[in-house]
Backbone atoms as SQL, in Angstrom:
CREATE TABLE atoms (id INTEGER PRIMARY KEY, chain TEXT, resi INTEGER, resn TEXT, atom TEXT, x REAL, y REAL, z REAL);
INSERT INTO atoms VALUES
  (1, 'A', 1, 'UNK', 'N', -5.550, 186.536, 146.587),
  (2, 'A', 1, 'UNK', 'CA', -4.628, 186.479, 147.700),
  (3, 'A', 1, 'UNK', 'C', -5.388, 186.485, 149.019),
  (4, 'A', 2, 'UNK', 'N', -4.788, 186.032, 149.902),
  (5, 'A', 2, 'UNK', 'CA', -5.276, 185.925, 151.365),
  (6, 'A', 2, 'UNK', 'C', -4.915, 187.100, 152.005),
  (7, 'A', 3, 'UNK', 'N', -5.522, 187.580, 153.384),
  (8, 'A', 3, 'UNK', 'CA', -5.655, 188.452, 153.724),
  (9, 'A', 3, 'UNK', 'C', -4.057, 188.209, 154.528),
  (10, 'A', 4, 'UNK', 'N', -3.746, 186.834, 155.185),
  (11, 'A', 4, 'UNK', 'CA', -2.392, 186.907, 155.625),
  (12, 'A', 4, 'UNK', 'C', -1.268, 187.182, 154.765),
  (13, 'A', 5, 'UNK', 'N', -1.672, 186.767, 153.225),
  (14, 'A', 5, 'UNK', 'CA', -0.238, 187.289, 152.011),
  (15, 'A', 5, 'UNK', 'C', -0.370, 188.914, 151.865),
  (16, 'A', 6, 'UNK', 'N', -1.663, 189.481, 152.063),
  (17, 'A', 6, 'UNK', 'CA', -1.436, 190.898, 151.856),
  (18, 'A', 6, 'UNK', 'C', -1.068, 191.295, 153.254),
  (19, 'A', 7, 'UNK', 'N', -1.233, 190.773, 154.127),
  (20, 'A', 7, 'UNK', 'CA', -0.275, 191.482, 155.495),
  (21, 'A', 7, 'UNK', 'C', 1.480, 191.807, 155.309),
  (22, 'A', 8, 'UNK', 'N', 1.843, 190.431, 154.786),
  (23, 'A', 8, 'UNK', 'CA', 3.031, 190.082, 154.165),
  (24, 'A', 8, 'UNK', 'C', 3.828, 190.925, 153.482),
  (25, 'A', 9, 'UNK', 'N', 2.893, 191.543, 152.241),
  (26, 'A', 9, 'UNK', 'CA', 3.291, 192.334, 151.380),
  (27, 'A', 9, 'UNK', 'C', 3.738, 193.741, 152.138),
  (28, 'A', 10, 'UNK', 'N', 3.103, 194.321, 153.031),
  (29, 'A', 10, 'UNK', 'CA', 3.363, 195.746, 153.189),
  (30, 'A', 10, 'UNK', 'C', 3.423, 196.993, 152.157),
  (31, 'A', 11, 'UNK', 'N', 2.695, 196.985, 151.389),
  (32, 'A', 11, 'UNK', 'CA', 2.542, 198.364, 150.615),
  (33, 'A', 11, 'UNK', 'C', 1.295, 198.703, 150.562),
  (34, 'A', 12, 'UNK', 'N', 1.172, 199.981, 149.646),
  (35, 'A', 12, 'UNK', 'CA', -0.021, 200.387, 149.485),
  (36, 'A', 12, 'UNK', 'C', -0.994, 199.612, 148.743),
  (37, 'A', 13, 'UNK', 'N', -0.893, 198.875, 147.737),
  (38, 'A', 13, 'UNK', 'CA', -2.068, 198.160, 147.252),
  (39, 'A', 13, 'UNK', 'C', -2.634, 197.336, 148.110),
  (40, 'A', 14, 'UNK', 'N', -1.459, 196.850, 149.111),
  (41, 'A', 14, 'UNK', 'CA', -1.694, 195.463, 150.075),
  (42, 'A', 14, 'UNK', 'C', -3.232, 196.139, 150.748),
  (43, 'A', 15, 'UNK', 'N', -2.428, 197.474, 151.795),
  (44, 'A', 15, 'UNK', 'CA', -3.300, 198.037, 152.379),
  (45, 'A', 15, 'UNK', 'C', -4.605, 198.432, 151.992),
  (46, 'A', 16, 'UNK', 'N', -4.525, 198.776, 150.832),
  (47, 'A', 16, 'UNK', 'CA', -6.137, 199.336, 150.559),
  (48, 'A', 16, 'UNK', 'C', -6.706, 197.982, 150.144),
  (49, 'A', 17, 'UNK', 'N', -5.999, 197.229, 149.613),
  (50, 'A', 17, 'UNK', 'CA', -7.077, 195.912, 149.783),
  (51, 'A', 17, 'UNK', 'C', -7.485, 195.341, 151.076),
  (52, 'A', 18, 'UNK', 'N', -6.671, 195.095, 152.336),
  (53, 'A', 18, 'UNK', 'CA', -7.154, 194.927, 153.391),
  (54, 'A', 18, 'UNK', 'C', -8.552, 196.361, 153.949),
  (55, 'A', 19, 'UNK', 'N', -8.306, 197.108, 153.668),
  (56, 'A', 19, 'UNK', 'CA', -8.890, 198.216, 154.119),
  (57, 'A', 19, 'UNK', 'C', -10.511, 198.250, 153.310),
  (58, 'A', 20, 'UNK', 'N', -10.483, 197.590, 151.817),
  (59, 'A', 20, 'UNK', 'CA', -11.634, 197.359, 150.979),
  (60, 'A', 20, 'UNK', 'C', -12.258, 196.204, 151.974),
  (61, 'A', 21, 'UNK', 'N', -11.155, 194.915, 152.209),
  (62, 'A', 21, 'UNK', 'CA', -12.108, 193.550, 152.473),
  (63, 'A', 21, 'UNK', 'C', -12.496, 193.861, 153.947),
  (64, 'A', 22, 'UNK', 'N', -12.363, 194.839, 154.355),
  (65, 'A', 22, 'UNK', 'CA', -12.580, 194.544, 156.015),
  (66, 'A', 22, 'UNK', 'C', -13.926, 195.860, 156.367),
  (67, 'A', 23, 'UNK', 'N', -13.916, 196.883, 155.008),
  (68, 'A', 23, 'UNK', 'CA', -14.703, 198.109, 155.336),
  (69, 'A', 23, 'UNK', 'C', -16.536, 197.489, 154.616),
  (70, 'A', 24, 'UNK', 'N', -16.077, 197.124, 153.836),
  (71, 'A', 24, 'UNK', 'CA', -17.198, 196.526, 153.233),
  (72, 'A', 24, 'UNK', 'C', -18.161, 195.325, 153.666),
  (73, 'A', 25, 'UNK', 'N', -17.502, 194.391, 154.732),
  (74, 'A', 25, 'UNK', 'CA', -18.789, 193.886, 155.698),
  (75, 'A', 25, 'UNK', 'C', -19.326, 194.847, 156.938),
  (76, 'A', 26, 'UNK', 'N', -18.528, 195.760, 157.002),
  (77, 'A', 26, 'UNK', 'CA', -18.682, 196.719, 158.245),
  (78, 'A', 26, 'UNK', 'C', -20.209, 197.375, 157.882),
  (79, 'A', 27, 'UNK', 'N', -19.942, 198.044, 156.436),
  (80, 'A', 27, 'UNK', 'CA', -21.163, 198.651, 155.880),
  (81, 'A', 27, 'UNK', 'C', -22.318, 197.938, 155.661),
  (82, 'A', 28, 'UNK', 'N', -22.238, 196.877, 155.871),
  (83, 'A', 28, 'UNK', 'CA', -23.291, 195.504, 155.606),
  (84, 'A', 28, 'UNK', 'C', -24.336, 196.073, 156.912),
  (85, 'A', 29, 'UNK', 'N', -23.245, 195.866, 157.681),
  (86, 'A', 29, 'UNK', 'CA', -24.042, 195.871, 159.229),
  (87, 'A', 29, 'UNK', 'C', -24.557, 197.637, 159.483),
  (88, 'A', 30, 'UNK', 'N', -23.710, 198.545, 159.156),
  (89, 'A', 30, 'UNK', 'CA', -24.067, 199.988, 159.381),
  (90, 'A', 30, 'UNK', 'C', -25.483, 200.441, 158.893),
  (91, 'A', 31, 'UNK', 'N', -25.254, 199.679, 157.544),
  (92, 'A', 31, 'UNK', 'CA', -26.371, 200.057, 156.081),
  (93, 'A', 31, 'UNK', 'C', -27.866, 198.993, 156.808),
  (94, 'A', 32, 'UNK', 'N', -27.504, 197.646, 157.434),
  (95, 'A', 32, 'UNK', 'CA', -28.751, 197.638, 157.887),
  (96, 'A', 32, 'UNK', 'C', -29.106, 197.899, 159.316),
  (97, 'A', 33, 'UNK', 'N', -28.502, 198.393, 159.591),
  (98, 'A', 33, 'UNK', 'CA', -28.786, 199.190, 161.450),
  (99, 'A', 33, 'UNK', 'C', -29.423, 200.440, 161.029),
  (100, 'A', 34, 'UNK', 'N', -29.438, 201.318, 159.893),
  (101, 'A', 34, 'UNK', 'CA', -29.533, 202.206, 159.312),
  (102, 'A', 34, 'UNK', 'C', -31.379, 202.159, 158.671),
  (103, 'A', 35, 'UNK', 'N', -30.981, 200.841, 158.386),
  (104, 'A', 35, 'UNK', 'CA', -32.447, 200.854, 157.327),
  (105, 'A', 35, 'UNK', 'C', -33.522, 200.179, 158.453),
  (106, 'A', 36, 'UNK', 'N', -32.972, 199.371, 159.290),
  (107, 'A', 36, 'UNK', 'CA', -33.937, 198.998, 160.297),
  (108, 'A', 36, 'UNK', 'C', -34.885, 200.321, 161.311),
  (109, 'A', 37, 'UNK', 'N', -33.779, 201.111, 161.518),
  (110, 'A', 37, 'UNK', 'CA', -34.351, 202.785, 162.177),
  (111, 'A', 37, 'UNK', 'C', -35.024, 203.205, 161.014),
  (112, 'A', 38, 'UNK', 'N', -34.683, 202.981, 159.513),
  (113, 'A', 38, 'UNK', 'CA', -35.655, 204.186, 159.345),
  (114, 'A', 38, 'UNK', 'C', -36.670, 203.487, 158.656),
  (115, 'A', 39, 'UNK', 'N', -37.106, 202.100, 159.169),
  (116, 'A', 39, 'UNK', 'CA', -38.385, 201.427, 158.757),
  (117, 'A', 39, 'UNK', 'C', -39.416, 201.325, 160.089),
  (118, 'A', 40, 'UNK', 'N', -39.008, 201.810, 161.217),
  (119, 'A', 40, 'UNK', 'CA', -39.396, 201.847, 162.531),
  (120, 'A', 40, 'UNK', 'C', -40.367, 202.981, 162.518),
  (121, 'A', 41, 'UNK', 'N', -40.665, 203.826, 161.276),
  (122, 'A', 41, 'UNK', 'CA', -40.878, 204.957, 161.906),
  (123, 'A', 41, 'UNK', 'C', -42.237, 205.349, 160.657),
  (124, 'A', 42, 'UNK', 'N', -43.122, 206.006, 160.640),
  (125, 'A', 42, 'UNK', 'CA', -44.703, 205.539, 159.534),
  (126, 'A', 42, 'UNK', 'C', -44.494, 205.710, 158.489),
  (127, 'A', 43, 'UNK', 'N', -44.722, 205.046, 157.733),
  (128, 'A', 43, 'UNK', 'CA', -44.152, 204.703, 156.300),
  (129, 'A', 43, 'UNK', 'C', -45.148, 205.599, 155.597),
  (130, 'A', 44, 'UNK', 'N', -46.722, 205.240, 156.131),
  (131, 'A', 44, 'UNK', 'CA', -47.585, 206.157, 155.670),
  (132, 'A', 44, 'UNK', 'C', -48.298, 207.356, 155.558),
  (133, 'A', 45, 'UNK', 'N', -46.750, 208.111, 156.322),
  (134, 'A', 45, 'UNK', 'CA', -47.018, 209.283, 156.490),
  (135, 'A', 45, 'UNK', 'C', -46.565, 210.267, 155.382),
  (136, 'A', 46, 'UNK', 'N', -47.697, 211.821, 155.302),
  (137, 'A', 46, 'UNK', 'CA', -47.152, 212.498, 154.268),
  (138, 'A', 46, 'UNK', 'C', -46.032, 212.637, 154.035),
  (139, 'A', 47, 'UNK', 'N', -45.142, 213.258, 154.813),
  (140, 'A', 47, 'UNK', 'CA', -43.872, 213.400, 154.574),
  (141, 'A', 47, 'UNK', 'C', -43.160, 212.514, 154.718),
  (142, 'A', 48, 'UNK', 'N', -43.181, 211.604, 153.690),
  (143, 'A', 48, 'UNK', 'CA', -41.737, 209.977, 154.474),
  (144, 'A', 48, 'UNK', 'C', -40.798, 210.381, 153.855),
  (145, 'A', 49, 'UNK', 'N', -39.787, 210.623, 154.247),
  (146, 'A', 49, 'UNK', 'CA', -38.237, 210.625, 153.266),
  (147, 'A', 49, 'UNK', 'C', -37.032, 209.839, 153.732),
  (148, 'A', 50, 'UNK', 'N', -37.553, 209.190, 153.898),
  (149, 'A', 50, 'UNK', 'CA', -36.375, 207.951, 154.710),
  (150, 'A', 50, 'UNK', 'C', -35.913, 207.093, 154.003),
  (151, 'A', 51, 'UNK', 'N', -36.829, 207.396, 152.977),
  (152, 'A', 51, 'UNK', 'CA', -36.304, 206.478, 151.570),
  (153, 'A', 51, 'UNK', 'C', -35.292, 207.045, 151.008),
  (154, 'A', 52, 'UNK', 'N', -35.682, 208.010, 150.386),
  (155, 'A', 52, 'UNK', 'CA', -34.295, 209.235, 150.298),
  (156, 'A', 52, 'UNK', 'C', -33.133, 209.023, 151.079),
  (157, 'A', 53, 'UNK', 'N', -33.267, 209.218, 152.285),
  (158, 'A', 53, 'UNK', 'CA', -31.938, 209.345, 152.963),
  (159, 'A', 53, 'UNK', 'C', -31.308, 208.245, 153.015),
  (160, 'A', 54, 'UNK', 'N', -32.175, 207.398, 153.762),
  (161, 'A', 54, 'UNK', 'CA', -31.362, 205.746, 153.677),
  (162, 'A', 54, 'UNK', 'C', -30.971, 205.773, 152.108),
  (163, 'A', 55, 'UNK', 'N', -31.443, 206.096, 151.168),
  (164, 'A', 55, 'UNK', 'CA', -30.111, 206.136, 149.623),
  (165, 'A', 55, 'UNK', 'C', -29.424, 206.708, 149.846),
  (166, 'A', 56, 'UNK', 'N', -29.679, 208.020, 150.162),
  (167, 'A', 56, 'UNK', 'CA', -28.443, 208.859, 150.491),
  (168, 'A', 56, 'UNK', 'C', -27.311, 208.632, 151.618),
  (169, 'A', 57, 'UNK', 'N', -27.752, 208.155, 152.574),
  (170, 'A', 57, 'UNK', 'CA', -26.505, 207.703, 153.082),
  (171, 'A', 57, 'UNK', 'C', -26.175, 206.739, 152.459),
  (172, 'A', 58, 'UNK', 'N', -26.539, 205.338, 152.522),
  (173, 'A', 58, 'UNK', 'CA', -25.729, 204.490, 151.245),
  (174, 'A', 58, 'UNK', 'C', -24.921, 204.943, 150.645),
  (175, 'A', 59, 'UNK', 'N', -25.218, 205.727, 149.247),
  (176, 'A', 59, 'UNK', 'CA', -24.652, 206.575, 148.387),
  (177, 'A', 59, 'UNK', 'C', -23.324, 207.346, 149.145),
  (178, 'A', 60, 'UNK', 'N', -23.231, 208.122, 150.288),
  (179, 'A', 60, 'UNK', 'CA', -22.191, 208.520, 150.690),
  (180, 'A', 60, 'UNK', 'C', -21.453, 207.815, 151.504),
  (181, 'A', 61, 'UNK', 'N', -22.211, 206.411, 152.066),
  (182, 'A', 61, 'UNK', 'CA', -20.928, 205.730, 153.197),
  (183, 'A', 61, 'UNK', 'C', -20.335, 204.607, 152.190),
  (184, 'A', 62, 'UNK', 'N', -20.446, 204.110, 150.580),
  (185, 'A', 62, 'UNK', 'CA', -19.853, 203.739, 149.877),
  (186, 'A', 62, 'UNK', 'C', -19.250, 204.269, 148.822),
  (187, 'A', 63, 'UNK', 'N', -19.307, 205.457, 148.530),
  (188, 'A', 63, 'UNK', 'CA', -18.099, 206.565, 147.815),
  (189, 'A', 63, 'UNK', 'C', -17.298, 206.806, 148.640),
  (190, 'A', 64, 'UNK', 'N', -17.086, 206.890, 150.056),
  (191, 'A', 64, 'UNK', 'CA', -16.127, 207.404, 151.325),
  (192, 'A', 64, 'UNK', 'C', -15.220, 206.231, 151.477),
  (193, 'A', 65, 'UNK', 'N', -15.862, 204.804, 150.986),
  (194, 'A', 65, 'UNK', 'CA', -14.851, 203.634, 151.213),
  (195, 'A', 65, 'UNK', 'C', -14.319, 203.630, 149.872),
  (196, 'A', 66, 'UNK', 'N', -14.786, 204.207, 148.579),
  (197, 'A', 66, 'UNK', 'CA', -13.717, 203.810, 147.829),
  (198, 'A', 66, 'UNK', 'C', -13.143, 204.845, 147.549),
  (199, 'A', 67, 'UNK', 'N', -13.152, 206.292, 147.775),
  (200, 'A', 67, 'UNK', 'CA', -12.481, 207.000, 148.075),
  (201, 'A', 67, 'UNK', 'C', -11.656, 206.584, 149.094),
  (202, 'A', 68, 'UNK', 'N', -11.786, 206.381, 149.873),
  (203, 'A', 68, 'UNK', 'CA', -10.448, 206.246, 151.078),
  (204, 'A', 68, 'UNK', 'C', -9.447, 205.471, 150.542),
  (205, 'A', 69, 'UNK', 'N', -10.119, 204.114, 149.854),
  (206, 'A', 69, 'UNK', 'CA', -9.312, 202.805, 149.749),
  (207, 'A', 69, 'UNK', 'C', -8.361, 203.464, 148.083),
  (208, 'A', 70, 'UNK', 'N', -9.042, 204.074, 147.349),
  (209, 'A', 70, 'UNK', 'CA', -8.103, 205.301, 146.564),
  (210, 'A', 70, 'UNK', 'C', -7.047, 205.792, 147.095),
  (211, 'A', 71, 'UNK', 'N', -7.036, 206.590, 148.185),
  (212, 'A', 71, 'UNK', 'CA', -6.306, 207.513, 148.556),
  (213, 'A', 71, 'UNK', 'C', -5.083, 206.831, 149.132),
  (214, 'A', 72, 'UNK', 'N', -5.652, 205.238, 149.859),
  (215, 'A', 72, 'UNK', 'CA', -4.719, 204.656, 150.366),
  (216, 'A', 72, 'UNK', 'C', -3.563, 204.434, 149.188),
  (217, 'A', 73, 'UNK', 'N', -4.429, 203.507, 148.014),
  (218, 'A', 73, 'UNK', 'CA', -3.336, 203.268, 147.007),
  (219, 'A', 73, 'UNK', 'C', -2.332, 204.078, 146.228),
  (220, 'A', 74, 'UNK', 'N', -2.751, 205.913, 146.492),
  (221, 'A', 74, 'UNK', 'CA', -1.941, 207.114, 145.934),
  (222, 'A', 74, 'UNK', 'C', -0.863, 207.200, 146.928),
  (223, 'A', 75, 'UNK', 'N', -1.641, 206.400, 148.413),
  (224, 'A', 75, 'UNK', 'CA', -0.236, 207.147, 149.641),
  (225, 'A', 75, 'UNK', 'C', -0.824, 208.647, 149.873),
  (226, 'A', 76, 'UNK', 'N', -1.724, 208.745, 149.969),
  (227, 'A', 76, 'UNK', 'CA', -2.368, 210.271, 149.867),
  (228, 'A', 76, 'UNK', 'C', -2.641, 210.424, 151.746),
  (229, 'A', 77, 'UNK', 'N', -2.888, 209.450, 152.134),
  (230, 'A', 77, 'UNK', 'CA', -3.236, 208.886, 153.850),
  (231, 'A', 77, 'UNK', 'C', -2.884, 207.950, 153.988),
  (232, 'A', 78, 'UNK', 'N', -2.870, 207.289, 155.464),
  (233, 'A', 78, 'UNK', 'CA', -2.280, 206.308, 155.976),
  (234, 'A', 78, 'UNK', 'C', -3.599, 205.400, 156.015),
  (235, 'A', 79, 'UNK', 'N', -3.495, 204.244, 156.710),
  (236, 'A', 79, 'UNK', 'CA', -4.171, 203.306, 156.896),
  (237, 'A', 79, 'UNK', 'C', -5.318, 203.358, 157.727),
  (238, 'A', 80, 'UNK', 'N', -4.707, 204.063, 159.183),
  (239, 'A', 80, 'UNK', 'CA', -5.228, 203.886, 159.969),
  (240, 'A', 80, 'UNK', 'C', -5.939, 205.119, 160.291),
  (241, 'A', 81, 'UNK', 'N', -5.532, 206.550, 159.402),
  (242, 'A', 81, 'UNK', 'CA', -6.559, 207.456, 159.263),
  (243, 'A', 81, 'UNK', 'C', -7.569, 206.835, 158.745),
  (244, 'A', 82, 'UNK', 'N', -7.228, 206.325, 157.415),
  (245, 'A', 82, 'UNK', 'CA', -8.884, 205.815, 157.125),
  (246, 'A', 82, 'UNK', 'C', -9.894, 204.863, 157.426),
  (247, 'A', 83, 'UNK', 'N', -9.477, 204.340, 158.369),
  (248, 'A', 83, 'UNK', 'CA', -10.064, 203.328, 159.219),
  (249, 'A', 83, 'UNK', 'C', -10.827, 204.362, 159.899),
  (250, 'A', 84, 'UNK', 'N', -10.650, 204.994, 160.872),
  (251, 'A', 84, 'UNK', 'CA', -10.636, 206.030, 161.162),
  (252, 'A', 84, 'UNK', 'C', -11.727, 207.792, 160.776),
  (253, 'A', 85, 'UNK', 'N', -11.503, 207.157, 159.703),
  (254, 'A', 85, 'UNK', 'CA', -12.770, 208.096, 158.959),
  (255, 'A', 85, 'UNK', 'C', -13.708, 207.371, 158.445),
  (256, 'A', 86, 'UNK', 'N', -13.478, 206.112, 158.526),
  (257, 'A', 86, 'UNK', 'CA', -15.077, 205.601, 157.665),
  (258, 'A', 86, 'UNK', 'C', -15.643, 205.180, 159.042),
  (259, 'A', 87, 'UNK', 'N', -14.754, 205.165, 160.390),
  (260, 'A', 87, 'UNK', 'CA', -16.031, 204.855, 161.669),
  (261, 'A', 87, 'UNK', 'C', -16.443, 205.508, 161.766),
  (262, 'A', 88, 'UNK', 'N', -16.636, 206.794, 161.269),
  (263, 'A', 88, 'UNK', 'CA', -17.323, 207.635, 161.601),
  (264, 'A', 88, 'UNK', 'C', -19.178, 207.724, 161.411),
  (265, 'A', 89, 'UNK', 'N', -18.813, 206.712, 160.087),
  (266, 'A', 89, 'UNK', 'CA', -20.187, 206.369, 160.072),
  (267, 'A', 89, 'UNK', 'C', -20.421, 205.102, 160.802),
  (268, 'A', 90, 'UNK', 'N', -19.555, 204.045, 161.645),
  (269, 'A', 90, 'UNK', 'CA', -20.237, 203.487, 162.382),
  (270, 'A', 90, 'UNK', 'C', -20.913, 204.479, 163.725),
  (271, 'A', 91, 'UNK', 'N', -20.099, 205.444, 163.977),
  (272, 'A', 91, 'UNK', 'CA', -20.378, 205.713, 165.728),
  (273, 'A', 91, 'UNK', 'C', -21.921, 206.707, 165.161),
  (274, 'A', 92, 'UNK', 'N', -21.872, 207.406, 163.985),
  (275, 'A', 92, 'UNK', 'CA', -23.579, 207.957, 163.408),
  (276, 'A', 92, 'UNK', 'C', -24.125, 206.915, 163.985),
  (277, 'A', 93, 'UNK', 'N', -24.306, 205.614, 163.307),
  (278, 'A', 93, 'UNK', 'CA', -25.047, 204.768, 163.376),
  (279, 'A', 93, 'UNK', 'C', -25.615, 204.365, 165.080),
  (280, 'A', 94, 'UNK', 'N', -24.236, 204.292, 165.561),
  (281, 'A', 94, 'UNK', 'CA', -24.605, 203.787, 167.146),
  (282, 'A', 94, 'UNK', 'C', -25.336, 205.542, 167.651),
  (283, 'A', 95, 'UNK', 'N', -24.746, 206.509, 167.426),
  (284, 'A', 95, 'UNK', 'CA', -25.518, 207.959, 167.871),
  (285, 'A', 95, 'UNK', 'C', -27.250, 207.429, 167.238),
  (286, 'A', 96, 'UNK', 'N', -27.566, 207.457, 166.747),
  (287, 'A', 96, 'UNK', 'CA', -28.623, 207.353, 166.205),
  (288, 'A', 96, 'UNK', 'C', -29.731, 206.434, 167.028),
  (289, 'A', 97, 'UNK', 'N', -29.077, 205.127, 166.982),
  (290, 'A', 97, 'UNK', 'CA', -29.183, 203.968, 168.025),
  (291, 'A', 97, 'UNK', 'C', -29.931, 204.702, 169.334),
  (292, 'A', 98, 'UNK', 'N', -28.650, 205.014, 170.136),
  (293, 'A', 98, 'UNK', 'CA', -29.219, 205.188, 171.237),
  (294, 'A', 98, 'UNK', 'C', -29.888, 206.902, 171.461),
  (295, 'A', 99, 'UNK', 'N', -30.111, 207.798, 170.905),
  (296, 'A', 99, 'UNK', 'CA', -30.868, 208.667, 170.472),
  (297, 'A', 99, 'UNK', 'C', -32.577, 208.265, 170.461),
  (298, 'A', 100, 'UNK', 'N', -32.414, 207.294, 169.569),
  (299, 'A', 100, 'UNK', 'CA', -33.834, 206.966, 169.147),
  (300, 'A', 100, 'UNK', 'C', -34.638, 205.969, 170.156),
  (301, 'A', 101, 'UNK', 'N', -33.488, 205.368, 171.101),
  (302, 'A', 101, 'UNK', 'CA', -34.047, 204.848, 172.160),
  (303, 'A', 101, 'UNK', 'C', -34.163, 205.207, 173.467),
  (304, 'A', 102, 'UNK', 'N', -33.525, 206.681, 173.705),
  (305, 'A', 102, 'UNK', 'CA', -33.969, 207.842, 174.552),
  (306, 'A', 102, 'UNK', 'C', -34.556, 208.499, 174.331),
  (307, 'A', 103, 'UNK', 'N', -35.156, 208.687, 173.378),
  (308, 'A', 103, 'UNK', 'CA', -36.690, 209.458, 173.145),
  (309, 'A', 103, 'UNK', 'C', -37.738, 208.735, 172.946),
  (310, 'A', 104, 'UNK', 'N', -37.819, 207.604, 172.924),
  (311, 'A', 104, 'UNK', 'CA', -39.129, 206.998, 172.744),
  (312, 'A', 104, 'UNK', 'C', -39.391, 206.106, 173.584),
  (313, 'A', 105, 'UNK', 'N', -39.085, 205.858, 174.898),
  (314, 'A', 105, 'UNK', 'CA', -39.294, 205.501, 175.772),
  (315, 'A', 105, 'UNK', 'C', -39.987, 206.088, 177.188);
């Protein structure tokens, strides 16, 4: 189905499918704004764990979208809460951003 027939529809499956097709290029861009910072920084140093984390966030900013897009289809939350809670890892991302470019300048 098209994203205009699930507008159409109005229910919960509609929604969490719009809410899947629209969260999941978002994370495209988060996940590599994410991995670009933490390749910026010495790879060959003793302590690197950026490998770690960049999984680990991965790992938690794509259980949070299909959790949400779950919760949508129970009716457990609305739509636009969970829109709403998964920016949260965009605005990390932009915090991070400009963080890392006020200190190293």
């Amino acid at each position: 189905m098209g994203i205009s027939d699930l507008l159409e529809l109005d229910n919960a499956n509609s929604k969490s499918e719009i809410f899947w097709r629209t969260n999941i290029p978002v994370s495209l861009f988060v996940l590599s704004f994410i991995s670009i910072f933490f390749s910026k920084n010495q790879l060959r140093s003793k302590n690197n764990y950026f490998l770690i984390l960049g999984v680990l966030f991965f790992t938690l900013y794509y259980n949070t979208i299909v959790t949400l897009k779950s919760m949508i289809e129970n009716s457990e939350i609305t739509f636009a809460f969970a829109n709403i809670a998964s920016s949260f890892f965009v605005i990390f991302a932009l915090l991070i951003f400009f963080l890392n470019n006020k200190f190293s300048s």
